[in-house]
C-alpha positions as CSV (number, residue, x, y, z in Angstrom):
1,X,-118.9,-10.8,-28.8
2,X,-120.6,-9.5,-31.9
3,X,-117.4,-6.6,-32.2
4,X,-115.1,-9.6,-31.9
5,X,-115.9,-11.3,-34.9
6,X,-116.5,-8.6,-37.0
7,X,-113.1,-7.6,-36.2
8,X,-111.9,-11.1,-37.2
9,X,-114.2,-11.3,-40.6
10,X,-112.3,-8.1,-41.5
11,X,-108.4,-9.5,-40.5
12,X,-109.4,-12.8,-42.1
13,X,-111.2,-10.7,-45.5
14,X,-107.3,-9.1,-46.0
15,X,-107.6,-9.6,-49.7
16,X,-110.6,-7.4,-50.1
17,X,-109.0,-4.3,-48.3
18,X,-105.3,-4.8,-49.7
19,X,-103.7,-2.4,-51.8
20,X,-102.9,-3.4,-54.8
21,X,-102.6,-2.2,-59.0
22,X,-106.1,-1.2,-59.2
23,X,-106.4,0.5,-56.2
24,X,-103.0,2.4,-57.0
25,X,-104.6,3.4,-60.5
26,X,-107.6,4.5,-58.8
27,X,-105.5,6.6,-56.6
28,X,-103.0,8.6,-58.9
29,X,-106.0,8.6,-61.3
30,X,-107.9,11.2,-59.0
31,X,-105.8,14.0,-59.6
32,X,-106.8,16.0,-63.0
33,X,-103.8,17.8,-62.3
34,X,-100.3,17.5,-60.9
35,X,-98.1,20.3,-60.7
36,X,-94.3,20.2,-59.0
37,X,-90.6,20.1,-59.3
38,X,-88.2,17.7,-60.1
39,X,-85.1,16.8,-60.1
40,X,-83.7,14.7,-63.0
41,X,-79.9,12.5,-62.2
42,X,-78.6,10.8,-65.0
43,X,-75.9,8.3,-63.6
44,X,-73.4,7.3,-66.2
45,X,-71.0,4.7,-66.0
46,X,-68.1,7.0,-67.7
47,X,-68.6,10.3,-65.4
48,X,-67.5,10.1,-61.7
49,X,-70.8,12.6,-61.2
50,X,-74.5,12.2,-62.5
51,X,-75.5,14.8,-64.8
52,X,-77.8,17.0,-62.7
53,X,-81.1,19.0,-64.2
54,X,-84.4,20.6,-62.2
55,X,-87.3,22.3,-63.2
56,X,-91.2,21.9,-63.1
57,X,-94.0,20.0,-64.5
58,X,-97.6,19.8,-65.2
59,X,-99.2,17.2,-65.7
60,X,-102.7,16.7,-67.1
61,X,-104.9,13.3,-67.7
62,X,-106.3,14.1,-71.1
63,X,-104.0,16.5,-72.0
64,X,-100.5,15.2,-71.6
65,X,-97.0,16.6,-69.4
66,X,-95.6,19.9,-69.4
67,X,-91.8,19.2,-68.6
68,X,-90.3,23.2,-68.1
69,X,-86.4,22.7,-67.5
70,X,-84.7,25.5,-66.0
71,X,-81.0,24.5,-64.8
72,X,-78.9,23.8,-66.6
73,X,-80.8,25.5,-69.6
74,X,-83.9,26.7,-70.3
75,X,-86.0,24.5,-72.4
76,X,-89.8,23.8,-72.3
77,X,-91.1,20.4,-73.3
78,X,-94.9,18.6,-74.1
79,X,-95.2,15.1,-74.4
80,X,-98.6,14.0,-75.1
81,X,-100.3,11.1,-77.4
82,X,-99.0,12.8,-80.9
83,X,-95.1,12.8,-79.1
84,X,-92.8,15.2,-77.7
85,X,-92.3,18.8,-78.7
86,X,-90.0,21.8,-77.8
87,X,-91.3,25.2,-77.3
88,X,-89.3,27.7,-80.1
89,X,-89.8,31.4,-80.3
90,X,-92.2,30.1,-83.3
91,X,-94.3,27.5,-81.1
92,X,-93.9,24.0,-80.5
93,X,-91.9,22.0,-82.6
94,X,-92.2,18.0,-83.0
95,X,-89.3,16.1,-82.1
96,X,-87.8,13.4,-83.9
97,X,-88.3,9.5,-81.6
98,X,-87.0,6.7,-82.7
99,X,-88.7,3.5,-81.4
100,X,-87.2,3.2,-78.4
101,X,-88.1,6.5,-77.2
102,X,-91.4,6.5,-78.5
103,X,-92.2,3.7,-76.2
104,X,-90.4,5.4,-73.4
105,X,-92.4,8.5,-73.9
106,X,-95.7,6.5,-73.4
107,X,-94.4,4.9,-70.6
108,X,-93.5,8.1,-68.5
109,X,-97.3,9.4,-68.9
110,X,-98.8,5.7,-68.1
111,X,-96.2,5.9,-65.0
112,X,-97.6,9.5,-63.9
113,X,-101.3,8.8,-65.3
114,X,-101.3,5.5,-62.8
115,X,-102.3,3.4,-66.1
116,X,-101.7,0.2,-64.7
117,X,-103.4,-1.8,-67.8
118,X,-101.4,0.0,-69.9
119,X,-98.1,-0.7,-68.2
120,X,-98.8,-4.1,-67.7
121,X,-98.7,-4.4,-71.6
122,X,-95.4,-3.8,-71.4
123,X,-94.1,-4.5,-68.1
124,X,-94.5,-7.4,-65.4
125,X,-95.6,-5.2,-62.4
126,X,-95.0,-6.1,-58.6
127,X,-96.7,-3.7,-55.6
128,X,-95.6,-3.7,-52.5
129,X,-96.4,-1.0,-49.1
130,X,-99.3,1.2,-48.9
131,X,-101.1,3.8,-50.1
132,X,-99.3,6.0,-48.0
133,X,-95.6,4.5,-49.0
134,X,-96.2,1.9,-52.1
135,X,-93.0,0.9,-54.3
136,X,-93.6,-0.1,-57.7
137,X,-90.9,-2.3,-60.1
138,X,-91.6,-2.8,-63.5
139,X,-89.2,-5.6,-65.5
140,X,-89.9,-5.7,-69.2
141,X,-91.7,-8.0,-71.1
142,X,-90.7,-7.2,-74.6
143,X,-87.6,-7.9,-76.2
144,X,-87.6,-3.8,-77.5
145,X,-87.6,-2.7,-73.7
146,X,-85.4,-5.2,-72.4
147,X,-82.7,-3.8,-74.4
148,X,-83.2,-0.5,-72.9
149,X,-84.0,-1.5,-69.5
150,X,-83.4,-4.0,-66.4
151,X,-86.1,-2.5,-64.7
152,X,-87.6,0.7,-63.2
153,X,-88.6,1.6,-59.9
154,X,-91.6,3.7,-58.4
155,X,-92.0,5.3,-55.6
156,X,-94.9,7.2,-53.9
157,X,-97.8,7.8,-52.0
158,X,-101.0,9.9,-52.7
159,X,-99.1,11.1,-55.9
160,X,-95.3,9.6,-57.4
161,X,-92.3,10.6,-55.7
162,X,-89.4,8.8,-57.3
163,X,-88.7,7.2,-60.7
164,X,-85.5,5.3,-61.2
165,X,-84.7,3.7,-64.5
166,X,-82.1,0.8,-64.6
167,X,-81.0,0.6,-67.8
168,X,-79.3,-2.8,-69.3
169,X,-75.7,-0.6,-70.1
170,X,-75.1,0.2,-66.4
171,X,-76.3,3.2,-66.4
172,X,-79.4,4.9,-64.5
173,X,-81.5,7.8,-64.3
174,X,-83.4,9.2,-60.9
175,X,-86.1,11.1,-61.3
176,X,-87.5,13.0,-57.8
177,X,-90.5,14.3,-57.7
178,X,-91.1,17.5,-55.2
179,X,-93.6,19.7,-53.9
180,X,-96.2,18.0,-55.7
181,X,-99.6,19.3,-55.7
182,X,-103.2,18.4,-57.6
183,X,-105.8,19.9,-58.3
184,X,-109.1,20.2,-61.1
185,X,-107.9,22.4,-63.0
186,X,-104.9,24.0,-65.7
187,X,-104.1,28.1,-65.4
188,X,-105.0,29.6,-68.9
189,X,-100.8,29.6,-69.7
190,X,-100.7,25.8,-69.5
191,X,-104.3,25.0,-71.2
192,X,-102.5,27.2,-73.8
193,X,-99.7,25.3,-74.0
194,X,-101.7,22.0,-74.7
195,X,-103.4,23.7,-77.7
């Protein structure tokens, strides 16, 4: 009898052991570092094809995100909290943002970070799945974003797998994620490329 009902006080406490935005956070906050591959797809309304890209990243909590493209060209990016700069045979250069992309910076490292408070600034959030298989869509709040976007949607499980962006023109990007892996650390080549 006793095993009965604590069975039923846990179906009937589902709100305490539901996943939801803070447990997400919690979870893609416990990896220091993410390393993988990815595979950008830029969808546009005028080309019959996406326009196709893949490389690696790195990404590091206080640091920021190493983005290394390799196909179609080789080009090395860093987008931390100062911006985003390209690697030159002198060292990292800053890159021009307007605005828009500013923001959309910022958003890509709360997105990978698992900052939930800082997305919900911006964004009206809705969970649903998981911790094994959660899906994530973000529709904007401010009138700046909601020019650029309908929404995005997340994908993932331990770590994300998937970023779409829905943008208002009709055209949208998918970002996959592969053969992520975390761990405490960065190699001495990418704390070096963080200084």
């Amino acid at each position: 009898m006793g095993v009965r009902l604590l069975l039923l006080s846990l179906l009937g406490s589902g709100g305490a052991w539901a996943f939801d935005l803070p447990a997400l956070s919690a979870q893609l906050g416990q990896a220091k570092v993410v390393r993988g591959e990815f595979t950008q797809e830029k969808f546009l309304r005028a080309l019959p094809q996406p326009l196709t890209s893949h490389g690696r990243f790195v990404m590091a909590q206080q640091q920021g995100l190493l983005w290394l493209l390799q196909r179609p060209l080789q080009q090395d990016y860093r987008i931390d909290a100062r911006g985003i700069a390209r690697r030159t045979d002198g060292g990292w250069q800053a890159v021009a943002q307007q605005g828009a992309s500013a923001q959309q910076n910022r958003l890509f490292l709360a997105v990978l970070q698992g900052d939930s408070s800082g997305l919900q600034r911006d964004f009206e959030l809705s969970l649903s799945g998981s911790a094994q298989a959660w899906q994530l869509r973000l529709v904007p709040r401010s009138s700046l974003l909601k020019q650029i976007f309908n929404a995005i949607q997340i994908q993932g499980g331990a770590l994300v797998q998937r970023i779409e962006l829905l943008e208002t023109q009709g055209d949208r990007s998918v970002l996959t994620l592969l053969n992520n892996s975390a761990a405490d650390v960065l190699d001495p080549t990418e704390r070096q490329a963080f200084e």
